[in-house]
Residue, then its C-alpha position, 0 to 999 in steps of 0.5 A: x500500500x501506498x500513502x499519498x498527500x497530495x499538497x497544494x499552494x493553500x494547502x500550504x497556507x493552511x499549514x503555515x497558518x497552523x504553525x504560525x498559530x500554535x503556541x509552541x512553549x506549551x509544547x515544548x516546555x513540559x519536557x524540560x531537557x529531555x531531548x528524546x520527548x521533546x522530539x516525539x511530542x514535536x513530530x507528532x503534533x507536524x504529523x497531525x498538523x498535515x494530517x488536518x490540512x491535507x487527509x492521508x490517501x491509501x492507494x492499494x497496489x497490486x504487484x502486477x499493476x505499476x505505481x502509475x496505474x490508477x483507476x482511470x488508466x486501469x478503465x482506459x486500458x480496459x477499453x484498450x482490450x475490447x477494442x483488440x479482441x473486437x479487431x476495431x482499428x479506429x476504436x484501437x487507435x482511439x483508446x491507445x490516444x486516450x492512453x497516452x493522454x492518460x498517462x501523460 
């Protein structure tokens, strides 16, 4: 399985405005010198930040499908198929430039 974030110029706004808001003494200051603590605490509250302004996306992939295949190309690649095993030319030519246009 692959996580995906998928990240854009408000996205990284939002995420700006979330640590330009937080009060990071709170934070930081109940774990005085303890290095180790203080870094758990700091990475688990990055985690929830991006968590909160871009929601994680788990994509299943199968080992005999590439990273690219999403469900688009998986239907245009189908339809590829039909039109093979039916011997239509133009509806071959047609799906193989739908195809490209997808992938690229």
């Amino acid at each position: 399985m692959i996580v995906l974030l998928r990240w854009s110029p408000e996205k990284e706004s939002a995420l700006r405005d979330c640590f330009n808001t937080t009060v990071w003494d709170v934070l930081m200051n109940p774990h005085g010198e303890d290095i180790e603590g203080m870094t758990h605490c700091l990475t688990d509250y990055l985690n929830f930040c991006a968590d909160v302004v871009s929601p994680v996306k788990t994509v299943r992939c199968y080992p005999n499908n590439k990273p690219w295949v999403t469900r688009e190309v998986k239907t245009v690649l189908n339809k590829k198929k039909a039109a093979f095993r039916s011997r239509d030319r133009e509806a071959m030519k047609a799906a193989q430039q739908e195809v490209k246009h997808c992938i690229v």
